[in-house]
C-alpha positions as CSV (number, residue, x, y, z in Angstrom):
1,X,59.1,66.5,120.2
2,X,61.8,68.1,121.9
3,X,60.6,66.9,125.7
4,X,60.5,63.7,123.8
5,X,64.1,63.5,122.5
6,X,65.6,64.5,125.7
7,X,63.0,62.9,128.4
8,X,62.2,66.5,129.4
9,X,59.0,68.2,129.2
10,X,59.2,71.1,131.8
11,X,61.4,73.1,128.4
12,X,58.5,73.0,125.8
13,X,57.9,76.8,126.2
14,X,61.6,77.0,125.2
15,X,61.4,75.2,121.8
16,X,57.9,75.0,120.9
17,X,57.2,79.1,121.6
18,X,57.3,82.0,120.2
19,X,59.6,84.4,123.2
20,X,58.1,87.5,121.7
21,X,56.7,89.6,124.0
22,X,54.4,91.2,121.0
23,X,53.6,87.6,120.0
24,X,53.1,85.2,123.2
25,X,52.4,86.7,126.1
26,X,52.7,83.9,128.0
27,X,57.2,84.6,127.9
28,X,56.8,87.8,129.2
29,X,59.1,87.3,131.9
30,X,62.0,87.5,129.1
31,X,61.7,91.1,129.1
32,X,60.7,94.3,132.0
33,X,57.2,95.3,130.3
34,X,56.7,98.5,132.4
35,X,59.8,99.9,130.1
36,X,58.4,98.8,126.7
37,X,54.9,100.3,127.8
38,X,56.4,103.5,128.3
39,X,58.0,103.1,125.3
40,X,55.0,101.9,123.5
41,X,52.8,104.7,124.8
42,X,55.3,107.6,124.1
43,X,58.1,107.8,121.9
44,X,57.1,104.5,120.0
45,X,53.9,105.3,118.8
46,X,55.0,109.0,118.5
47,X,58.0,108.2,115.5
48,X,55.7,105.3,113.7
49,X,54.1,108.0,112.4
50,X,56.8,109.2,110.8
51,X,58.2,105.8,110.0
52,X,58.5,105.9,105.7
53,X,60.9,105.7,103.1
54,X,60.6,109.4,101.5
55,X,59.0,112.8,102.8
56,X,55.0,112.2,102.0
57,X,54.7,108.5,100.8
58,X,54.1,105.6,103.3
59,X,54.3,102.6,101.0
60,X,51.9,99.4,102.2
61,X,53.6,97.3,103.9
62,X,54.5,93.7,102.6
63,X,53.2,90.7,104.5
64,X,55.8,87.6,105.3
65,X,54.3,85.3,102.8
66,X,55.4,87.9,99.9
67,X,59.0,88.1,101.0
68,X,58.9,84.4,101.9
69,X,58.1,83.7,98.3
70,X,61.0,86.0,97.4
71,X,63.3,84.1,99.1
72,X,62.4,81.0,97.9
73,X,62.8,82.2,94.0
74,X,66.2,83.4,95.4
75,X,65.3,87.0,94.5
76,X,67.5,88.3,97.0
77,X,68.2,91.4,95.5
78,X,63.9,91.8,95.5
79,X,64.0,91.1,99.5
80,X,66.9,93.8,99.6
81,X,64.6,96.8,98.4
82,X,61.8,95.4,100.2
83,X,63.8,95.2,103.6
84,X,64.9,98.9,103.0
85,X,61.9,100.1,102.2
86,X,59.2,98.8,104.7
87,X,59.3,100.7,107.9
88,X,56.7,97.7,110.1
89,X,55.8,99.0,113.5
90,X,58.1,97.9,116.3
91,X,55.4,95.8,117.1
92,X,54.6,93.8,114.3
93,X,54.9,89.8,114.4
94,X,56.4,89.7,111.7
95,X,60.1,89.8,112.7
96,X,58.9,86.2,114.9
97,X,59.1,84.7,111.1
98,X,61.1,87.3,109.1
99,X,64.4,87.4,110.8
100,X,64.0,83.5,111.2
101,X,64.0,83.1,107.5
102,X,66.7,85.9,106.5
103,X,69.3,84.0,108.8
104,X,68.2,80.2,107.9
105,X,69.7,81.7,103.9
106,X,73.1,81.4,105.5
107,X,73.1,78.7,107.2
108,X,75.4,76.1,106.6
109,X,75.3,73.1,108.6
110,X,73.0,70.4,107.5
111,X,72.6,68.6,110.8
112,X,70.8,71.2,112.6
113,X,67.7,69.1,112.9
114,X,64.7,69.7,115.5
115,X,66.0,68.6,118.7
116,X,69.4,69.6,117.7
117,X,69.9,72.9,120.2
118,X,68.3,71.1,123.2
119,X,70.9,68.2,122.8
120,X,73.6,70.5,122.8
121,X,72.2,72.1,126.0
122,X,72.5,69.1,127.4
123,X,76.0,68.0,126.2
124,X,77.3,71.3,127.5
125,X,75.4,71.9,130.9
126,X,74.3,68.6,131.8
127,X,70.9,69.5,131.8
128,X,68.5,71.3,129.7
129,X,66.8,72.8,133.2
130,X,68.3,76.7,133.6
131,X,69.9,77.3,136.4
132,X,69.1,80.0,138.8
133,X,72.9,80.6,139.4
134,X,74.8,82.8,136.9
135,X,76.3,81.0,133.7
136,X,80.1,81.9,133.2
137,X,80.0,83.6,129.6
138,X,82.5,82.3,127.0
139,X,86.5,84.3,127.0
140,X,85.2,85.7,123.5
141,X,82.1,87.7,124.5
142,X,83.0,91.3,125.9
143,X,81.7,91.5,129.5
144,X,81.9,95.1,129.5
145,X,79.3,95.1,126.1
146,X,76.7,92.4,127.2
147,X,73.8,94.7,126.1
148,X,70.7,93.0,127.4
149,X,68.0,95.3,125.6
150,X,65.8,95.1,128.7
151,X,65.4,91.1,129.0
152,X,64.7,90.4,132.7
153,X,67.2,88.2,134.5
154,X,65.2,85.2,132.9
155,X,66.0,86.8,129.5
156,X,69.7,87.1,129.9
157,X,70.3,83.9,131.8
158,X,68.9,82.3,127.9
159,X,71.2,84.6,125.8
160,X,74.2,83.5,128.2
161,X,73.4,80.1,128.0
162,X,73.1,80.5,124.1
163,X,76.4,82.0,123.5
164,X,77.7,79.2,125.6
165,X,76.1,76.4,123.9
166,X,77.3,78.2,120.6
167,X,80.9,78.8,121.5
168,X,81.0,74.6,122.6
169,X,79.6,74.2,118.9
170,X,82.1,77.1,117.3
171,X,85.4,76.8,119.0
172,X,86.7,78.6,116.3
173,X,85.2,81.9,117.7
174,X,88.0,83.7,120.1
175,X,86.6,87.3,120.1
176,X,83.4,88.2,119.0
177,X,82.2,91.4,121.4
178,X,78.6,91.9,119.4
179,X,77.6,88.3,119.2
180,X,75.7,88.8,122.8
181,X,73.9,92.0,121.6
182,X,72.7,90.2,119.0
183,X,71.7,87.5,120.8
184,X,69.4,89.4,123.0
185,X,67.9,91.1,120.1
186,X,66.7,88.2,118.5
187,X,65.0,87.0,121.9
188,X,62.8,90.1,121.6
189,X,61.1,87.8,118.6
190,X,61.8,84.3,118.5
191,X,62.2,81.2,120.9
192,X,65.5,80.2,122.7
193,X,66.3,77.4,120.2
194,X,65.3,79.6,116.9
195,X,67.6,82.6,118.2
196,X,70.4,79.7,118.6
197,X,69.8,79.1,115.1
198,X,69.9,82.4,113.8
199,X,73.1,82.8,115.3
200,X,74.5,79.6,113.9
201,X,74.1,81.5,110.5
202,X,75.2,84.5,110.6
203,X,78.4,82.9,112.0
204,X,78.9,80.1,109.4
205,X,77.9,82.0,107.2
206,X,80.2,81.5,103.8
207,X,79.1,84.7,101.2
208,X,78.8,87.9,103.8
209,X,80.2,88.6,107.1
210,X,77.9,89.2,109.9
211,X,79.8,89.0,113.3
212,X,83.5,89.0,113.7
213,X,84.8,86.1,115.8
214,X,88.5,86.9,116.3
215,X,90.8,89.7,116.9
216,X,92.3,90.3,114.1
217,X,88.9,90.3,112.3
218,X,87.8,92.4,114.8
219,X,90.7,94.8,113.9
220,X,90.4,94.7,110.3
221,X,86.7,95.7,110.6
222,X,87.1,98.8,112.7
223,X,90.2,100.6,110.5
224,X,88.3,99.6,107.6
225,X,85.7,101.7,108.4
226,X,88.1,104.3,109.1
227,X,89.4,104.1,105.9
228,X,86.1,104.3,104.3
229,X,85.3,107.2,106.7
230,X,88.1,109.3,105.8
231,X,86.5,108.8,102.1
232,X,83.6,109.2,102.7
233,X,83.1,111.2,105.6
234,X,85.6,113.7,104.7
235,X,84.4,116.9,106.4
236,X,83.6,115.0,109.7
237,X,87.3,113.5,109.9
238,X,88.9,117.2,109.1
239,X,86.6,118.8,112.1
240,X,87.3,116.2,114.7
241,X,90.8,116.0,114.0
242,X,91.1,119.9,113.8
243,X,89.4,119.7,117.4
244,X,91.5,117.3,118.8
245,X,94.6,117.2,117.2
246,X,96.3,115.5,120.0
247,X,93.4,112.6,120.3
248,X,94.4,109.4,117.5
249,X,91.2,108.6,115.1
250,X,91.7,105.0,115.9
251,X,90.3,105.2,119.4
252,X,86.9,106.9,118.0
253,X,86.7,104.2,115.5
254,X,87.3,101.3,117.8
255,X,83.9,101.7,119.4
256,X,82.2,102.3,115.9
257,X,80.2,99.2,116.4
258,X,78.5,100.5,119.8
259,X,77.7,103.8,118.1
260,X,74.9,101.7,116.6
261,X,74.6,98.3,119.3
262,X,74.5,100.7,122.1
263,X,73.6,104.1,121.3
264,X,70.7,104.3,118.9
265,X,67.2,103.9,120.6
266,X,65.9,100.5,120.3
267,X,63.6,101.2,117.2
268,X,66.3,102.3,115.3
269,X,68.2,99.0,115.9
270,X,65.3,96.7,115.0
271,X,64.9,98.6,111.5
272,X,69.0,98.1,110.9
273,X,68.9,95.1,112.1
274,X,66.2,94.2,109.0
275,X,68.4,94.8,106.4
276,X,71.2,93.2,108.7
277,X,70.4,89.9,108.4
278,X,69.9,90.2,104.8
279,X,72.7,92.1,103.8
280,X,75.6,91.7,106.4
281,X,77.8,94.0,108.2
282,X,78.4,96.6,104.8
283,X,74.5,97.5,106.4
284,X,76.3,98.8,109.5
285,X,79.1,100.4,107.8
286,X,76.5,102.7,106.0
287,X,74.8,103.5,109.4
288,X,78.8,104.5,110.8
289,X,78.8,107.3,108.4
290,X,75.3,108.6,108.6
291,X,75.9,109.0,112.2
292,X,79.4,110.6,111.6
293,X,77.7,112.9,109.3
294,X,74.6,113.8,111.8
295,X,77.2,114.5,114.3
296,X,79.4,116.6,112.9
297,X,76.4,118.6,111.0
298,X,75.1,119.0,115.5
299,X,78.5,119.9,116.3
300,X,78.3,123.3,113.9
301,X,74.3,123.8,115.6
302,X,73.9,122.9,118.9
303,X,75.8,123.7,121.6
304,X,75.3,120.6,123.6
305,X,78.1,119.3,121.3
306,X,80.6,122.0,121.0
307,X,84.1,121.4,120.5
308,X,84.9,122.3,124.2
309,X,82.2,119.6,125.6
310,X,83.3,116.8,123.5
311,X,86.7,117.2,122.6
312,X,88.0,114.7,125.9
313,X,86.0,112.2,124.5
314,X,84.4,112.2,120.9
315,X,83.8,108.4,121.3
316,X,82.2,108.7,124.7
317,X,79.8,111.9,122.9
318,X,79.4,110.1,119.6
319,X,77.0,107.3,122.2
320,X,75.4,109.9,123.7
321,X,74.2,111.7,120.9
322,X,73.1,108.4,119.3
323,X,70.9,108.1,122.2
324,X,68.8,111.2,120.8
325,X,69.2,110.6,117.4
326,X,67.7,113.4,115.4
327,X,66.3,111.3,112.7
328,X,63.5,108.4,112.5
329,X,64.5,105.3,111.5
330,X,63.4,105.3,107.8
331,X,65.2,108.7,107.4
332,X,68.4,106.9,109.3
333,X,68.1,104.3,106.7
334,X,67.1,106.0,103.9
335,X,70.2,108.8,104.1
336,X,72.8,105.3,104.6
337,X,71.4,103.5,101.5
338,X,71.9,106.8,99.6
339,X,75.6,106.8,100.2
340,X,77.7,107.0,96.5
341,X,80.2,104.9,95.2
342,X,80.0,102.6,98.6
343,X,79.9,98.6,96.4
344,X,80.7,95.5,98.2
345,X,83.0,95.4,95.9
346,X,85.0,98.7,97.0
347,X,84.6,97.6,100.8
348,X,86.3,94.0,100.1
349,X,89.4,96.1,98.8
350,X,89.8,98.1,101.5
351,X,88.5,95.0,104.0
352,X,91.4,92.7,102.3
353,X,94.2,95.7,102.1
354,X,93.9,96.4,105.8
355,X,93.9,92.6,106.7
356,X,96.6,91.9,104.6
357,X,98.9,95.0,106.3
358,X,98.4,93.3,109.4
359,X,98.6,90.2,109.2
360,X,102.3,91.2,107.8
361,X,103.3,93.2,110.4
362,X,102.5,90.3,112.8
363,X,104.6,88.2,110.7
364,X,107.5,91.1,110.5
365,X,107.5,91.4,114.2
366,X,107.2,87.8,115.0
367,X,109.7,87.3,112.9
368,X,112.4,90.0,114.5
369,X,111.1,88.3,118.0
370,X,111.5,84.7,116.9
371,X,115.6,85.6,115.3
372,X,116.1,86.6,119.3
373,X,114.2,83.5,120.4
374,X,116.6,81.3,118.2
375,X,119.4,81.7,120.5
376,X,117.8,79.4,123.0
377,X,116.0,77.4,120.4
378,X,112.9,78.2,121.1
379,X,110.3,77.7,118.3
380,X,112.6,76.2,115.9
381,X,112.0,73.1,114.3
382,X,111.8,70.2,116.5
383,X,114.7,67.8,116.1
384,X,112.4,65.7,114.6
385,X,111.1,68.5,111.9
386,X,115.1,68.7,111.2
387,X,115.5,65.0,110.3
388,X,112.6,65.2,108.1
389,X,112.8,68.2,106.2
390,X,117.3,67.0,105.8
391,X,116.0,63.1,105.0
392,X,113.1,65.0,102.3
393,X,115.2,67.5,101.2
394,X,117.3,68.2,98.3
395,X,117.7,71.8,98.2
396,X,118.7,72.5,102.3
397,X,120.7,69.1,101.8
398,X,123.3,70.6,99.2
399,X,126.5,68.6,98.6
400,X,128.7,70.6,98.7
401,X,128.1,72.4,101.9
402,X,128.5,71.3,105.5
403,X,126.0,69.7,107.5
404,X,126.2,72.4,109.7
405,X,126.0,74.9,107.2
406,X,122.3,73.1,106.4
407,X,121.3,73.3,109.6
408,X,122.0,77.0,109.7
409,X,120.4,77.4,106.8
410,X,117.0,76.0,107.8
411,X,117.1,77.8,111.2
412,X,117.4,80.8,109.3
413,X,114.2,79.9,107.0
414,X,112.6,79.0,109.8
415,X,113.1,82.1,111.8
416,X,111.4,83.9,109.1
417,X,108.4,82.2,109.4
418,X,105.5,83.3,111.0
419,X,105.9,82.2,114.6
420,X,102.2,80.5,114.5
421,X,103.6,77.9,111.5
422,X,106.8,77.4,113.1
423,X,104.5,75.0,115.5
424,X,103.6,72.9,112.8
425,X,105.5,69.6,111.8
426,X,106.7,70.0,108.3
427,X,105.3,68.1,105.3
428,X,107.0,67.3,101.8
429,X,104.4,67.7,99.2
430,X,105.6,67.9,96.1
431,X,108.8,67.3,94.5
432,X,110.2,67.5,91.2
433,X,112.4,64.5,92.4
434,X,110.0,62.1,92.9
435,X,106.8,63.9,91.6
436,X,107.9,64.7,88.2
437,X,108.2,67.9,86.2
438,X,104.4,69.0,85.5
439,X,102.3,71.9,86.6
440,X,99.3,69.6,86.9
441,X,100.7,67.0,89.5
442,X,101.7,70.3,91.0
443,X,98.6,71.5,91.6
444,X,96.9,68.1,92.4
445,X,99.4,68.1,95.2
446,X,99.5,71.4,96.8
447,X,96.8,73.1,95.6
448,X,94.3,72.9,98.9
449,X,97.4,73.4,101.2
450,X,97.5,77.1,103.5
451,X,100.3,78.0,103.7
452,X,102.8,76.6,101.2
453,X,106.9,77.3,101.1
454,X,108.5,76.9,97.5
455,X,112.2,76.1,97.2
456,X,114.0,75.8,94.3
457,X,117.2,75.3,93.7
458,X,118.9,75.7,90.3
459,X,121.1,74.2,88.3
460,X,124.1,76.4,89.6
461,X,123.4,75.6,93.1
462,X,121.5,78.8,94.3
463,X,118.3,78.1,96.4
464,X,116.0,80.5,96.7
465,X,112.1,80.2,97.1
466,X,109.1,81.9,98.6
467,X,106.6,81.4,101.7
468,X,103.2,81.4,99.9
469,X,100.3,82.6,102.5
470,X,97.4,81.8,100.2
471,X,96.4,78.6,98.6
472,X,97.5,77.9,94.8
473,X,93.7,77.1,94.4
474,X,92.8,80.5,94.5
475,X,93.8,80.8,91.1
476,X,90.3,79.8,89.9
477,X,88.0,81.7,92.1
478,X,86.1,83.8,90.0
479,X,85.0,87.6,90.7
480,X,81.5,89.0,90.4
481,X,81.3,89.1,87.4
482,X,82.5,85.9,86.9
483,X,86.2,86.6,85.5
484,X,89.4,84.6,87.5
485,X,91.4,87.1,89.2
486,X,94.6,87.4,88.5
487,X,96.7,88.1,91.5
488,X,95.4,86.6,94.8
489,X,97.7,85.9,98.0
490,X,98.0,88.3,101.1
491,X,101.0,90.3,102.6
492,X,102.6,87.7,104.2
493,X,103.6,86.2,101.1
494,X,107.7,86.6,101.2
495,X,110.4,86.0,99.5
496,X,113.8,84.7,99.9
497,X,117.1,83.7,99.2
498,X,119.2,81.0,101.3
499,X,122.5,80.0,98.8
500,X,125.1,82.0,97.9
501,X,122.9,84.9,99.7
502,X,120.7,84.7,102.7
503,X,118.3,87.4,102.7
504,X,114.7,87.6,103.3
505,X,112.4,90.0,101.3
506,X,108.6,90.8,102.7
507,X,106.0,92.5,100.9
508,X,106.6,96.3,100.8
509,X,103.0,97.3,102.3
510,X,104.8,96.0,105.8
511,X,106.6,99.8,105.7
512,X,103.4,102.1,106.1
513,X,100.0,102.8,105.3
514,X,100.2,104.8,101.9
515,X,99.1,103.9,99.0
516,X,101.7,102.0,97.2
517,X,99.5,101.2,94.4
518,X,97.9,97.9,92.4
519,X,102.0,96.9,91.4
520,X,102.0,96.1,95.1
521,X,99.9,93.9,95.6
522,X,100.5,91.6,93.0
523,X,101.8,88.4,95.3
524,X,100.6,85.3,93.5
525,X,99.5,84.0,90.1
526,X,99.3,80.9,88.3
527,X,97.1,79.2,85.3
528,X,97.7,75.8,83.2
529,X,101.0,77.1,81.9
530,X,103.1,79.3,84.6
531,X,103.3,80.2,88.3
532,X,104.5,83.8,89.1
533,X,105.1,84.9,92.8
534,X,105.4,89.0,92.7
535,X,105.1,91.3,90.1
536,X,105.6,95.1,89.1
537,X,108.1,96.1,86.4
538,X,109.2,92.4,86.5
539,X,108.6,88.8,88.1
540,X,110.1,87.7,91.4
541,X,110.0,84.2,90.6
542,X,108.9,82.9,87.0
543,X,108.2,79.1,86.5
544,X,107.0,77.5,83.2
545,X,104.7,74.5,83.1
546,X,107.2,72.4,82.3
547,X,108.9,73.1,86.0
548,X,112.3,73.2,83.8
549,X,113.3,76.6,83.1
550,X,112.3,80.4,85.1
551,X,113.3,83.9,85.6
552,X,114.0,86.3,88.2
553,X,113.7,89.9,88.2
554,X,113.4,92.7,90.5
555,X,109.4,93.6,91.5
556,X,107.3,96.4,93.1
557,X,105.8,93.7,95.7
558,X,108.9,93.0,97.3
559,X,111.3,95.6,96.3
560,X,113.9,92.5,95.9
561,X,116.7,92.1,93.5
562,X,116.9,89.4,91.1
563,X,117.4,86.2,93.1
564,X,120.0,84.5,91.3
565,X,122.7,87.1,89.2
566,X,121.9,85.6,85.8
567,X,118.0,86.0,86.2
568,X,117.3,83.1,83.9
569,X,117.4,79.7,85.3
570,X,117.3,76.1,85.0
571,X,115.6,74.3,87.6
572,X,117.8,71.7,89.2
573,X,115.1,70.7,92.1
574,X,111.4,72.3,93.3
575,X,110.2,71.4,96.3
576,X,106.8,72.6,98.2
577,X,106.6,72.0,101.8
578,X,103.0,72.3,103.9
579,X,102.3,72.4,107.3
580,X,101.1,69.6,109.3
581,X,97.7,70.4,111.6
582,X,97.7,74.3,110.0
């Protein structure tokens, strides 16, 4: 069918076959055999036998068609224990249909139909033939990480030409180091086009993370598990940092990922990689601090690791001992499944925490850049964006002042904007002026807008207002247990005050990284009969559903005063203001 879509037959053993070198041997010049018959013959067959869930009990082994079933029902916590639990030979055929069907669950795009890869090969490349010269991998993959797991030349001129094909499709994806890895993993099982496929879900995917496809996600990931570590791991952190007190724990941690991708022997990946594409990254985590454990438990015992031989380099010696891992695979597993008090739920707080920090230290310092920047009006609003927002406006347009004084006013607002929305054309979307006074038209209106800036201006003449980083939506997204959180918003929500005051007030977490508690983190709330933007001992802004009447007080999340002096006010004119293109 493919050869027929695109006129091509010559690339049927692409799409029509299994790339497997356990399933067809007829692809076996994806991968150099001679190592994986070594491997077979030795330390392979050697550690299968010890391959089981617990000391003394080797449970059977379940076939596809049983966990196919599963997932079907949408038993997916059934497939979980399974996953864990079965130890199949490195080997086995079934990972040709199992890891298939564990990444087709998260697969979001409707239109991948057969044909569908191929016709992006050609889009891309021009043809669907591979070339014999070398394919220029996309900015986002890591050159330095391109693990190939023992694919010949053949092998890894497919996985570059996937990632190529699926950076064309993504261009959302601007750093994503352990896509390639992955990719070459699933050619040890699967055809070019179902690998291509795989990867399009774990990306897309909507409910779990997989693979981290920019920087700051990148970022986030690594000092979240070095937050968890320091939990969790507690004995491990005080030992390395006791042997190398002048070495920083975030370069250990920012390699965590190839403590796993390119350390652990290739049976041990497989098996993770099982309960990977079931379960998402939290899988690795676990892994992280099993092998942080191991280590430091070798450190105390053998002398291969001793404090004098590793201490230059505890990243570089974490690999290495991953290489000779001390433990089988089900034991690896078994000890990082064990792991207390370790919930999805606990790892999306400190996941979302450590995102939010950053993401409002970028804002703070682009902020402090963008003041000097003003002076030759650099990233300021257009002079286009300043006769819109002065012809929409009636707060920034107040009578009594200057026109001058306006324009000084909105350069100030909008050098306190994050410098990546201060390239976006301006949009009125909601206006008490024009809109009317009701909390429902103000939803309709700005709900699905990211980010939003509220200014209000009272019936005294102050203007104040705040820059909302989430959207207003997210006030009915439910938890886990099916509850509507009541706080949501990150920490580049701000506040601030333009008239009689100019000030600007970020979120407190922007100081440091301790604990400043829940009161913190309390940027944005709103149901059918208020909205409230900070909270703590009292309510930055306070709005009734009426849009009439508010309050101001000082909170935890901003550490700001009251923003007008009486703290009760009447509203004179709200206005909410998106971002074109954003």
């Amino acid at each position: 069918m493919v050869g027929k879509v695109l006129g091509i037959r010559e690339l049927e053993q692409f799409s029509s076959r299994r790339s497997s070198i356990y399933v067809d041997p007829e692809c076996e010049k994806f991968f150099e055999l001679p190592l994986f018959i070594a491997a077979s013959s030795n330390d392979i067959t050697t550690k299968c036998q010890c391959w089981q869930f617990s000391p003394g009990k080797e449970p059977a082994l379940r076939s596809f068609t049983e966990i196919q079933q599963l997932l079907q029902q949408n038993k997916k916590r059934d497939v979980k224990n399974i996953l864990r639990e079965n130890s199949w030979p490195i080997n086995s055929p079934i990972r040709s249909q199992l890891w298939p069907a564990l990444c087709a669950q998260h697969l979001t795009k409707q239109n991948m139909l057969d044909g569908f890869y191929w016709e992006m090969v050609h889009q891309v490349f021009g043809t669907t033939e591979l070339s014999e010269k070398p394919i220029m991998l996309p900015a986002f993959v890591d050159a330095t990480h391109c693990l190939p797991y023992h694919l010949t030349s053949t092998g890894r001129a497919v996985a570059d030409r996937i990632v190529n094909v699926l950076g064309y499709d993504c261009p959302d994806i601007t750093y994503s180091p352990v896509l390639y890895p992955i990719t070459s993993l699933l050619l040890h099982f699967m055809s070019e086009e179902e690998a291509y496929l795989c990867l399009a879900g774990l990306v897309g995917s909507k409910e779990k993370t997989f693979i981290n496809q920019t920087k700051l996600q990148h970022e986030v990931t690594w000092k979240t598990v070095m937050q968890i570590a320091k939990k969790h791991t507690k004995s491990a952190i005080a030992y390395f940092q006791r042997i190398c007190p002048g070495q920083k724990l975030e370069r250990v941690f920012m390699d965590w990922c190839w403590w796993i991708l390119a350390g652990l022997p290739f049976q041990h990946l497989v098996r993770i990689m099982d309960c990977y594409f079931h379960e998402g990254i939290k899988v690795l985590y676990r892994v992280a601090l099993v092998i942080l454990n191991l280590f430091h438990k070798e450190c105390q015992s053998n002398n291969e690791w001793s404090p004098d031989n590793i201490k230059n380099d505890i990243g570089n010696a974490l690999i290495k001992f991953c290489k000779k891992i001390p433990v089988s695979p089900a034991k690896l597993l078994h000890a990082a499944f064990s792991i207390r008090g370790l919930s999805t739920q606990y790892i999306s707080r400190i996941f979302i925490k450590t995102e939010m920090l950053l993401k409002s230290r970028s804002a703070l310092n682009s902020g402090s850049k963008q003041l000097i920047k003003s002076r030759s009006s650099d990233n300021l609003p257009t002079s286009q964006s300043q006769v819109n927002i002065q012809m929409m406006s009636h707060t920034l347009t107040i009578r009594e002042l200057h026109s001058e004084s306006c324009r000084n006013l909105l350069f100030t607002l909008w050098s306190w904007l994050p410098v990546r929305i201060t390239m976006y054309q301006p949009v009125l979307l909601y206006t008490t002026e024009e809109h009317g006074c009701s909390l429902t038209t103000f939803y309709v209106r700005v709900e699905q807008h990211e980010p939003t800036l509220l200014m209000i201006k009272t019936c005294n003449n102050e203007v104040f207002g705040a820059y909302c980083s989430s959207r207003w939506f997210e006030r009915n997204v439910k938890d886990d247990k099916g509850q509507r959180q009541a706080y949501f918003g990150t920490g580049e929500t701000f506040l601030f005050s333009l008239y009689p005051e100019r000030a600007k007030y970020p979120w407190v977490g922007i100081e440091g990284d301790r604990d400043l508690g829940h009161s913190s983190e309390l940027f944005m709330a709103a149901d059918s009969k208020m909205i409230t933007i900070g909270g703590g001992e009292g309510q930055a802004i306070w709005m009734d559903e009426n849009i009439r009447f508010g309050k101001t007080d000082g909170c935890k999340t901003f550490n700001n005063p009251p923003l007008c002096p009486s703290g009760d006010f009447e509203i004179r004119v709200l206005e909410v203001y998106g971002f074109v293109g954003v």
